[in-house]
N, C-alpha and C positions, 0 to 999 in steps of 0.2 A: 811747335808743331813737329811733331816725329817723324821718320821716314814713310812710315807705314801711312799715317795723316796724309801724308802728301800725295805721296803714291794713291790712296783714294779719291782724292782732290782730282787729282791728273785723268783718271780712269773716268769720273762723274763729269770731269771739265769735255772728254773729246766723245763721253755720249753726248753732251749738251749739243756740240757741233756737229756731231752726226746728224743730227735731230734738224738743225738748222740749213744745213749748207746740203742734206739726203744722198743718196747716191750720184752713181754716175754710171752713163750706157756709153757699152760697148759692144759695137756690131752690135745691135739690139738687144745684147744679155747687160741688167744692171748689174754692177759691182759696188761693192763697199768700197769708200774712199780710205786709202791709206793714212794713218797719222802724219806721217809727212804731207799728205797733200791737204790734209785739214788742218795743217798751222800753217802752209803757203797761203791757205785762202782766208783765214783766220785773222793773219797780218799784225797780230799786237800780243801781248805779253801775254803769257799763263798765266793765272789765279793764282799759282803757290808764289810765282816772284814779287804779283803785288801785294799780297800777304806780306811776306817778308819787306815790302817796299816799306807800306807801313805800319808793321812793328817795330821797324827801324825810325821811320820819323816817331809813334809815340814815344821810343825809347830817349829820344832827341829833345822831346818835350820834358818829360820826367826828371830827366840830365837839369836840365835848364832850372828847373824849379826848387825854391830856397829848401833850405834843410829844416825849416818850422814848420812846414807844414802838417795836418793831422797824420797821425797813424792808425790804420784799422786793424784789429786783430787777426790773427791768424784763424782759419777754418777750422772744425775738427779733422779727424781722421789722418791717416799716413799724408806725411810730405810728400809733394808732390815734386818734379824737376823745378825747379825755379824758371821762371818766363825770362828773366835777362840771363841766365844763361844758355837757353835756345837761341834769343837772340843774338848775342855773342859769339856764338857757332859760327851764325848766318854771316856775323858781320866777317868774321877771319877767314870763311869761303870767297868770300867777296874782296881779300885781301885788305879791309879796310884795320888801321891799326889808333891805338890811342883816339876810340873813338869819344872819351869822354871830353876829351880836349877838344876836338874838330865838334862836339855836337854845338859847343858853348855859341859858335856862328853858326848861324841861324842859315845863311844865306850857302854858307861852306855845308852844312847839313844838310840842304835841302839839295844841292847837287850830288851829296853821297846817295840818299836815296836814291833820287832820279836813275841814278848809276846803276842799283841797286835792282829797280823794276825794270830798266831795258835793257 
């Protein structure tokens, strides 16, 4: 997911919550709630970070799974960025390193997401 992805993500996520949580009156005039006041009331993670939460755990799955398994051909047309290394991005924003290592536990993986979405 690309910046631009997200940044739409973000924009469609705090109409959703406008939608939800509506305005707010002051001295009798309504006002639109500010982004900040719509993630205080909000309380829990954006969409792009559980996104990246779990593309991070499937990437943890994938890791884990033997090297025999089938292969499915490539698509036509222009290469596309490769999906692990968007997520690879994500993970070194996240300061996370040598994640091939750490995916192999399961239970050590499942706290790096965790990490990851809050």
């Amino acid at each position: 997911m690309g910046v631009e992805e997200e940044q739409m993500i973000d924009v469609w996520e705090r109409k959703v919550l406008r939608k939800i949580f509506g305005g707010r009156k002051v001295e009798g005039i309504w006002q639109r709630r500010t982004n900040a006041e719509l993630y205080n009331l909000y309380n829990e993670p954006d969409v792009v970070r559980i996104v990246r939460g779990q593309r991070a755990r499937w990437l943890g799955h994938v890791a884990r799974m033997g090297k025999n398994r089938s292969q499915v051909g490539r698509r036509q047309g222009r290469l596309r960025k490769r999906w692990i290394k968007e997520v690879e991005a994500n993970l070194r924003k996240a300061g996370i390193t040598q994640w091939r290592r750490r995916a192999e536990d399961k239970d050590s993986w499942r706290r790096i997401v965790n990490l990851i979405i809050c």
